[in-house]
Every structure is written in C-alpha cells, then in structure tokens.
N, C-alpha and C positions, 0 to 999 in steps of 0.2 A: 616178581621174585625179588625179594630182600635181598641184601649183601654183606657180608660179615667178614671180618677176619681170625686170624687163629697162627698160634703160637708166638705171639711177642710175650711171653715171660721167660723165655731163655735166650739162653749162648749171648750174643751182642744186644741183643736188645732189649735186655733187661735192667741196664742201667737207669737212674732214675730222671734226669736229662732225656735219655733217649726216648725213654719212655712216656715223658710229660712230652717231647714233641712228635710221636708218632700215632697218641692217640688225638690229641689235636688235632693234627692231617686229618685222620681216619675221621672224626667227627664232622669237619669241614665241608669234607669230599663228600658225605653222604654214608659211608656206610654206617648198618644202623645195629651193628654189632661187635661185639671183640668178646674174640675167645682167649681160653688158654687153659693146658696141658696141665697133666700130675703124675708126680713122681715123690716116691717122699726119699728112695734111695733107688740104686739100680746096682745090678749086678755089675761084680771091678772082679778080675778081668771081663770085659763086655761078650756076652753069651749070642748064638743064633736069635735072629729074632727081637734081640732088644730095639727099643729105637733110640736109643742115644747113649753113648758114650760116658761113663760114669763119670770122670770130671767135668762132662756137661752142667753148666750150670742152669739150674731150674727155681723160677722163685714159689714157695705156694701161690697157690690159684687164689686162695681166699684173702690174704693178705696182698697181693698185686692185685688184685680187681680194688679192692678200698683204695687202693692210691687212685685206681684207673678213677674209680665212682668222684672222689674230689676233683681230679682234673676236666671232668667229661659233664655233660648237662642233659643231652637224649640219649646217647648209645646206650644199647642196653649189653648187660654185664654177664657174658656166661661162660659157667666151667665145660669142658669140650673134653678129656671128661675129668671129676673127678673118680676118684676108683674109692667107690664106697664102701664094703667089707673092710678096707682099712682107717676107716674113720669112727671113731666113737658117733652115735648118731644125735645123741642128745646135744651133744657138745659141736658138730656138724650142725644141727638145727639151730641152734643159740647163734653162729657164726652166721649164718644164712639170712633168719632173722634181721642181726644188725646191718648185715649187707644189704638188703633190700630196704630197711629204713634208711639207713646213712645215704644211698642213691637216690631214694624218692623210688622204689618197686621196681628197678630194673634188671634185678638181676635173674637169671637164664638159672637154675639148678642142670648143670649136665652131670647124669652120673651111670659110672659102667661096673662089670663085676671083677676083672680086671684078667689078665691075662699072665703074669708074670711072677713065677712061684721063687721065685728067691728074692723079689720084696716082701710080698707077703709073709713069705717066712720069717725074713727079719723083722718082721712089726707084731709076730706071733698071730697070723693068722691063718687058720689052717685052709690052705688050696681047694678043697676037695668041695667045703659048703657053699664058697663065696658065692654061687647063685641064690641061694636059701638066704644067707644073711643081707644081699642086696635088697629083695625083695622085702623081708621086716623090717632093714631100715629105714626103706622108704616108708613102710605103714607109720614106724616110729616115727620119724618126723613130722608126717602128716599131721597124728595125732596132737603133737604137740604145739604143732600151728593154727589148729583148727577145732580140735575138743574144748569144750568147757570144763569139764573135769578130764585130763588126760588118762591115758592107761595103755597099759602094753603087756600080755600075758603071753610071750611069746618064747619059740624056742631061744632065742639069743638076748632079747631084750624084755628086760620087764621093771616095769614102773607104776606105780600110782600114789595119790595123795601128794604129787608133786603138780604146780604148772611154771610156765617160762613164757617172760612178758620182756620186749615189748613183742605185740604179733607181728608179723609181716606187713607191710603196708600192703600187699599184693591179697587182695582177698582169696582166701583156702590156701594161701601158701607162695612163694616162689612157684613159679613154671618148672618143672620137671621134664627133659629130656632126656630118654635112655639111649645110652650109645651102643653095640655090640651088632653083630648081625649072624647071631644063632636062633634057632628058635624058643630060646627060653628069655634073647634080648628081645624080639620082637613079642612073648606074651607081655612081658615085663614091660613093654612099652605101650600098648594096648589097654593093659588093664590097670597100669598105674600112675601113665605117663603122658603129659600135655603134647611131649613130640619123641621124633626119634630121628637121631643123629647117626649119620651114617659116611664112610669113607671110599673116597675109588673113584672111578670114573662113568661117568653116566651108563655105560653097559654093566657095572657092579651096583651102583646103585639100581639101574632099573633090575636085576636079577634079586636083589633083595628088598622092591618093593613087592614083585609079587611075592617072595615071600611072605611077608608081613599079611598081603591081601589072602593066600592059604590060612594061617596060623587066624586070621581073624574071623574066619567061618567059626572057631572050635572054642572062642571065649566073648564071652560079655565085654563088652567097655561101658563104665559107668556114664549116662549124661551128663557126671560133673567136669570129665575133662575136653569136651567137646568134640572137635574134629582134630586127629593125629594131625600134628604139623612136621612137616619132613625138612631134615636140615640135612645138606649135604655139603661134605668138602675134597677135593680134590685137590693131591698132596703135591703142589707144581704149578707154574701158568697153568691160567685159562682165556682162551680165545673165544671170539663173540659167537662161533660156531657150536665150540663146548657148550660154552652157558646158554645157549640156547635151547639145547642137546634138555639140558637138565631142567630148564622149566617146562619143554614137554613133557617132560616124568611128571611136573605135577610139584618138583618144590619148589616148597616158600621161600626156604632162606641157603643163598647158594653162599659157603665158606668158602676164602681164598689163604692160601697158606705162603707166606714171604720167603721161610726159612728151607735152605740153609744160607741165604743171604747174612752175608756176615758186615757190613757196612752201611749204617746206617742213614747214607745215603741212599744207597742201593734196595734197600727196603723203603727208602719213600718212594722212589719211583716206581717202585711194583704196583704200588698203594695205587698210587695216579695215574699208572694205565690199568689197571683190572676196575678203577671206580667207574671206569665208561660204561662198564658191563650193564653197571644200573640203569643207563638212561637212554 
C-alpha cells in the first residue's frame, strides 16, 4: 500500500516557502503522492455542511501542483478532487495536458460532481445535472487526449474539426480517479475511471467498497482501464493499526491528511511519523 498525502494547498501551508519545503520532506520521506482540494468560492456566511470557512484561503489545484511538479522529481501529482461540472472541460483538458508534460506523466486526474450548490450557483452551474455533466466531461477530455480526429456531440459539450497538442505524455490520458461515494460515483468510477477515491475510516470505506463491488455486477468496465485502483483518505492521524485496517480492504494508496494543523512545523512532523506507515 502506497502513501500519499492531501490538502497542503490551504490555510498555512500554502505559502510558497512552505510549500517548496514540505513537499520536499514528503518526497524524501517516501511518500509517492500529494494531493489537494478545490474550491473556486465557498459560501460567506459559512453554511451546514461546508468544509471550510470562506476566508479560508485555498490555492487552485492546478496551478499549486505546477509549482509542486518543479519542485518535486517522482511524486506523483493528484487533484483529490477537482469538482468538474464547474470546469470548462476543453480548457480543463489543455491544463491537464500541460501538467502531465511539465511533470514528466505524473499527474493523478482526481474529479467529483460536487456537492455544494451555492458554488455552483455562483459559477452558473446548474445543481440539478452535475452527475450528467461530470460524466461528458470526462468523455470530452478523453476525446481530446486520445482521438485522432476529436469530437463531442453531447448534451453539454460539443466540438469537432478542432484538436489540442501537446498530448499527455501518460498514454490515453492522465489517470482518472473518481471521488464520490453514491451509486452514480461508483458507475462513474467503474466505467470511466483508472481509480476511486474515497473518504472515512476503514469501516466507511470498507461499506463502500462493497458498494462499488454491487454496482459492478450491473455495468461493463472497459479493458482500457484496468483494475479499479482504490485510494483512500482518512481526515485525521493514522495509526499503524488503522493503516493496516485499510490494506486489508484491499487499497493501494492510503491518503494521510495534516490539516488542520496550522504550523508548519507541526505539519512536518505529522509527515515524519505517518511516513512509518509505509515501511
């Protein structure tokens, strides 16, 4: 079981200092992952349910990993999630693209459909489809990374007699992980997704692996994406008992979360006792 971590592009640890030295640590130390969070705005006054704080400061995912990709040489680079109904997908795919050349192919595609209807609102996205529209935008991308002649004749996106170079250096595209755990994250994960990303603690993860194991009786997965890789992260310490807990479930790559560690001392040391976990 791999080890990752997740959310240093906010609150304290987003600085760009902090940031060149705690992915460095994270590199050092072994872990062979770094995630991070999205938010393009969040409800002010803060609503049931949000996870953070509107003056919470969050940097984009895509723009903090390119710094992460210069400072870093193996970790690989993933959004955990992005929230994709609110992303243009062409212009998403173009950004992904460069990221995965500018790395050398490292980078993780994490993307969910999102849960929070007064961001969406304010980016004019209507709540109601964003299952529908995650699912096309993944086909768009696809398309665009991997057709010869592109094309898209969908309800939301449609394109042709366009293409977008350069390709991904990752052959068929970036890895694709879907985050959610409904049954429409785990088709969406099955049928168009390298892995699936999931949150909680080994008794919610194992409850929604059998999910996933129901839901995959009732659809095809194509042989191009292999074997479902299972990423999981639990929002807190983990002890060598937990993380044990959760490779007998079966995942690959177990996320460790620092935050809300607010001193960035205090987040290296986190780093340095959860990197045991791997060895």
């Amino acid at each position: 079981m791999q080890l990752g971590v997740n959310g240093l592009n906010a609150k304290a640890a987003l600085a760009p200092a902090v940031t060149a030295r705690l992915a460095g640590l994270a590199e050092d130390l072994g872990y062979t992952s770094w995630w991070v969070g999205d938010h393009v705005v969040l409800p002010s006054p803060r609503t049931p349910g949000t996870p953070m704080d509107p003056r919470d400061p969050i940097l984009d995912p895509l723009v903090h990993l390119t710094y992460v990709a210069a400072l870093t040489r193996r970790i690989e680079l993933g959004t955990g999630i992005v929230i994709l109904p609110q992303r243009n997908p062409l212009v998403l795919a173009k950004q992904a693209a460069s990221l995965d050349v500018l790395s050398g192919g490292r980078l993780l595609l994490g993307v969910g459909a999102g849960y929070l209807e007064p961001e969406m609102a304010a980016v004019g996205v209507p709540f109601a489809d964003r299952g529908r529209r995650t699912d096309e935008y993944i086909d768009a991308m696809v398309q665009l990374w991997t057709a010869e002649r592109p094309r898209m004749d969908g309800r939301y996106v449609r394109f042709a007699d366009v293409d977008a170079h350069p390709r991904p250096v990752q052959e068929g595209g970036p890895r694709i992980v879907v985050g959610g755990h409904s049954r429409a994250a785990f088709r969406r994960a099955l049928t168009r997704a390298h892995g699936w990303f999931g949150v909680g603690t080994p008794d919610v993860i194992a409850a929604n692996l059998a999910g996933i194991e129901r839901v995959s009786g009732e659809v095809e997965r194509p042989d191009r994406l292999g074997r479902l890789e299972i990423t999981a992260i639990q929002l807190g310490p983990v002890d060598q008992a937990t993380a044990d807990r959760f490779a007998q479930l079966g995942v690959d790559r177990l996320v460790v979360y620092p935050l809300p560690l607010e001193d960035p001392d205090d987040i290296a040391r986190f780093l340095e006792r959860h990197a045991q976990l791997a060895r």
